[in-house]
Backbone as JSON Lines, residues from 0, in Angstrom:
{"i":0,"aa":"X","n":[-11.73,-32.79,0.74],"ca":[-11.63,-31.38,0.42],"c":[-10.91,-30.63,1.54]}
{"i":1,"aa":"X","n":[-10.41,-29.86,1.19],"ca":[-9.53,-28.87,2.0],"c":[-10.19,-27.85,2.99]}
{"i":2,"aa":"X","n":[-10.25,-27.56,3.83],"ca":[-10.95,-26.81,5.07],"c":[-10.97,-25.34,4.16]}
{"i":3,"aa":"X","n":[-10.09,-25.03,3.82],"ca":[-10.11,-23.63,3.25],"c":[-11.07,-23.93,1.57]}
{"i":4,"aa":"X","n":[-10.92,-24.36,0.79],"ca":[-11.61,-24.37,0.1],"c":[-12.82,-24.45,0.32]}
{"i":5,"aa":"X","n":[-13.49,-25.08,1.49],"ca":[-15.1,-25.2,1.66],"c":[-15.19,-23.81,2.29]}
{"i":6,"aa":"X","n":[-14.45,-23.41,3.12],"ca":[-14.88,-22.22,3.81],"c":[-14.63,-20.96,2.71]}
{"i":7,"aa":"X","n":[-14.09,-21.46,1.41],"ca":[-14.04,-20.56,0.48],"c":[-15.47,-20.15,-0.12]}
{"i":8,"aa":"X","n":[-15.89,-21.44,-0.62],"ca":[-17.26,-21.64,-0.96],"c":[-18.22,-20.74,-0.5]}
{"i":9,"aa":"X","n":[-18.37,-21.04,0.81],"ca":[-19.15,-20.25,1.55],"c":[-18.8,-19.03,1.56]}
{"i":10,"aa":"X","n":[-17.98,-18.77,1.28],"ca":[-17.59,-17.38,1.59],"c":[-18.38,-16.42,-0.03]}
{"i":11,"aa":"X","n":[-18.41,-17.11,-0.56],"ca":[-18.7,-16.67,-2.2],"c":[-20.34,-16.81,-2.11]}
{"i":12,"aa":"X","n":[-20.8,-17.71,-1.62],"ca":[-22.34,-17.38,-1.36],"c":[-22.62,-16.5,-0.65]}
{"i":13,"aa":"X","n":[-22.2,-16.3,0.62],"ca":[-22.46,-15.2,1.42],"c":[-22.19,-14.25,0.45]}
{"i":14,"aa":"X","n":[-21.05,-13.68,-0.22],"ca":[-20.53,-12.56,-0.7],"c":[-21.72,-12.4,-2.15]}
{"i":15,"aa":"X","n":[-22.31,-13.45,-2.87],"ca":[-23.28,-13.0,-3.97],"c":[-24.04,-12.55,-3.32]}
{"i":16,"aa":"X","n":[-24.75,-13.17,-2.0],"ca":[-26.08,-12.8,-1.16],"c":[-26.01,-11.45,-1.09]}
{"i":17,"aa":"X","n":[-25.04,-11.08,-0.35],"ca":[-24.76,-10.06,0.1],"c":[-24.81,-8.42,-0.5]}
{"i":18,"aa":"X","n":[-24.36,-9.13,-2.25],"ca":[-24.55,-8.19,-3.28],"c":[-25.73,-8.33,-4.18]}
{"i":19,"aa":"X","n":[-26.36,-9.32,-3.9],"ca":[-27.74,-8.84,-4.66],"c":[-28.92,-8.97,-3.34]}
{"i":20,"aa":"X","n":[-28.74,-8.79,-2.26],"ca":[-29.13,-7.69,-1.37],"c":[-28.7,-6.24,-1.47]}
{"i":21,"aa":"X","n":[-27.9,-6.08,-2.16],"ca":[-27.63,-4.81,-1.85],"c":[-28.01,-3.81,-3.33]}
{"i":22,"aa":"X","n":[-28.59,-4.95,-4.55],"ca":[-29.31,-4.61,-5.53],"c":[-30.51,-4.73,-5.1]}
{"i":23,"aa":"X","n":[-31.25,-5.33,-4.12],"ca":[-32.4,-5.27,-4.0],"c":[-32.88,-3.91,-3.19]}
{"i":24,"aa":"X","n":[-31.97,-3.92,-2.05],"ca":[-32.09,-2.46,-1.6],"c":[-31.54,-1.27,-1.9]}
{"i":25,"aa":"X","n":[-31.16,-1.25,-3.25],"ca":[-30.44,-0.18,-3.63],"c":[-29.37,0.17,-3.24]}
{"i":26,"aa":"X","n":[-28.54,-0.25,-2.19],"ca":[-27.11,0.08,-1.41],"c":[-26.23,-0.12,-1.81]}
{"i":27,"aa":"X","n":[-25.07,0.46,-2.38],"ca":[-23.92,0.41,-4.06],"c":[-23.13,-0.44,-2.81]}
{"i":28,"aa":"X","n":[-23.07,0.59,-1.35],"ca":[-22.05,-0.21,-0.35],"c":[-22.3,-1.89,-0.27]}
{"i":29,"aa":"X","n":[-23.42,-2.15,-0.33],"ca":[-23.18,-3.7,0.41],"c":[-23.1,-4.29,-1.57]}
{"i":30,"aa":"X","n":[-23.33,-3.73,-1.91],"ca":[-22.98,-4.5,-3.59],"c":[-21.63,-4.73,-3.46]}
{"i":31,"aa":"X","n":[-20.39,-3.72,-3.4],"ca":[-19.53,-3.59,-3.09],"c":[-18.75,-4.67,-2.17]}
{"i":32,"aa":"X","n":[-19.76,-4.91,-0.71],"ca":[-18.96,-5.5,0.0],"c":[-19.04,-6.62,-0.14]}
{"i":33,"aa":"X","n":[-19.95,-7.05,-1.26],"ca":[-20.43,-8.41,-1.2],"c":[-19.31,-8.82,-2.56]}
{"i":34,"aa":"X","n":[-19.3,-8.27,-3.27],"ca":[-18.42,-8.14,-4.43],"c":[-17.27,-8.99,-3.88]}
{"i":35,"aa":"X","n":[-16.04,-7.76,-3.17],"ca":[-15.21,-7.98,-2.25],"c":[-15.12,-9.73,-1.57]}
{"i":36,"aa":"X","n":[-16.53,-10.16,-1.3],"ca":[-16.33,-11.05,-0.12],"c":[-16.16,-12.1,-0.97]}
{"i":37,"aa":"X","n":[-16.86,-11.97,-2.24],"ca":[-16.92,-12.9,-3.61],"c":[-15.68,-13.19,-3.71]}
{"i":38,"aa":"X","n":[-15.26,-12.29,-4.35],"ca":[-13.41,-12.28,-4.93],"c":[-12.67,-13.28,-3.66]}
{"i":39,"aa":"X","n":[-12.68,-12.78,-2.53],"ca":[-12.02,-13.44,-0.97],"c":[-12.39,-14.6,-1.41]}
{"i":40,"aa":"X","n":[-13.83,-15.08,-1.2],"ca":[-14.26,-16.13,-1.36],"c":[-13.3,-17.11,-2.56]}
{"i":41,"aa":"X","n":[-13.0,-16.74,-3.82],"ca":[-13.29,-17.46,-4.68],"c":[-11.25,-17.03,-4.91]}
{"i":42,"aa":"X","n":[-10.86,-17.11,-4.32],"ca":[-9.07,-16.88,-4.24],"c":[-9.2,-17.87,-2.91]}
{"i":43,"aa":"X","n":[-10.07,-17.61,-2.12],"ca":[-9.53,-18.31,-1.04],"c":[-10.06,-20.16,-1.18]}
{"i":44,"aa":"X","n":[-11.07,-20.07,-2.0],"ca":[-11.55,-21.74,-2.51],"c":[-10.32,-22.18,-3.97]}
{"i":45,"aa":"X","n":[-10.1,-21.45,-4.59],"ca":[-9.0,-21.61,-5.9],"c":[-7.76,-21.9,-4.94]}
{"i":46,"aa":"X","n":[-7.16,-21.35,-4.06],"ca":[-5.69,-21.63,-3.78],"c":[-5.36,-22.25,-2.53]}
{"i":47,"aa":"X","n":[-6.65,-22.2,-1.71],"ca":[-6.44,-22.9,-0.79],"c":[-5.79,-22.31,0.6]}
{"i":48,"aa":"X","n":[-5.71,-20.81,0.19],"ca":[-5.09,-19.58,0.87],"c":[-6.51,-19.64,2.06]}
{"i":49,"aa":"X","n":[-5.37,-19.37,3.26],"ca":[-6.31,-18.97,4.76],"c":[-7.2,-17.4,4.33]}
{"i":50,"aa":"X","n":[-8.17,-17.34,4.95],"ca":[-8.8,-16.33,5.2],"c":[-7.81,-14.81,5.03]}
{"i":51,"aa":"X","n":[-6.9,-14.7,6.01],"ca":[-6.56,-13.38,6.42],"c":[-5.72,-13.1,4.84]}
{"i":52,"aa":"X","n":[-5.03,-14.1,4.13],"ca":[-4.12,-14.26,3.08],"c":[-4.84,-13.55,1.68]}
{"i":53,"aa":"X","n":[-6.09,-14.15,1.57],"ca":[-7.24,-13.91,0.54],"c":[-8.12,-12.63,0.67]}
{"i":54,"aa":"X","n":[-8.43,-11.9,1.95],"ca":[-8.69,-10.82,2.23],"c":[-8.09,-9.91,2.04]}
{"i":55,"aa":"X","n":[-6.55,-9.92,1.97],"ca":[-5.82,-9.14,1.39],"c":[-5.39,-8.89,0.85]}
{"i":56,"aa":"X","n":[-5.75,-9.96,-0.82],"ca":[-5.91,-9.89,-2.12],"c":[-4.09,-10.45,-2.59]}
{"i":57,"aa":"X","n":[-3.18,-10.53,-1.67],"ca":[-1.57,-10.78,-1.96],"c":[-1.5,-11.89,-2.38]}
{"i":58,"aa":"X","n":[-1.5,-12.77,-2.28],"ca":[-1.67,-14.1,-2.61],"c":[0.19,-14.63,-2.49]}
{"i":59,"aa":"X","n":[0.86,-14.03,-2.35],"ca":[2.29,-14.1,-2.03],"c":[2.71,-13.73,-3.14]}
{"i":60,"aa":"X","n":[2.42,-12.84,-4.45],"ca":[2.68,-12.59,-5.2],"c":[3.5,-10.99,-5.65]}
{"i":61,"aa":"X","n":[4.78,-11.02,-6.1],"ca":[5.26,-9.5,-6.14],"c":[5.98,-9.66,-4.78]}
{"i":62,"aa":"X","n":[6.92,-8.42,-5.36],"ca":[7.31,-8.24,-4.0],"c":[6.73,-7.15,-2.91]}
{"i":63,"aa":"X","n":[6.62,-7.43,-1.52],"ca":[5.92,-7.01,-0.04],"c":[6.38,-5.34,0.08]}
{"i":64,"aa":"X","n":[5.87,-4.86,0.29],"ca":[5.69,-3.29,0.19],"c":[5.91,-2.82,1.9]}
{"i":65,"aa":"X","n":[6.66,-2.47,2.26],"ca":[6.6,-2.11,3.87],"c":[5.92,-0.59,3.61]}
């Protein structure tokens, strides 16, 4: 398995945790951020994309916006 795909993985557990902590304590923010970390997570285990690549949702797709 690919280093980025496992660290994708993880990244998608943390990111559910994260959001149903944030249903347990009522906090829309960490629902949100956990949401977020999900999506990262689960682009960055699907493509095999580094961290910083998947966080920023581009995926090399379209053209780059200065």
């Amino acid at each position: 398995m690919n280093r980025d795909i496992i660290a994708g993985n993880w990244k998608q557990l943390k990111g559910q945790m994260k959001a149903k902590w944030g249903d347990l304590t009522d906090d829309v923010f960490d629902v949100a951020e956990g949401n977020a970390e999900y999506l990262a997570g689960k682009l960055q285990e699907r493509y095999g994309w580094e961290k910083d690549r998947a966080q920023a949702g581009r995926g090399g797709r379209g053209a780059r916006r200065a």
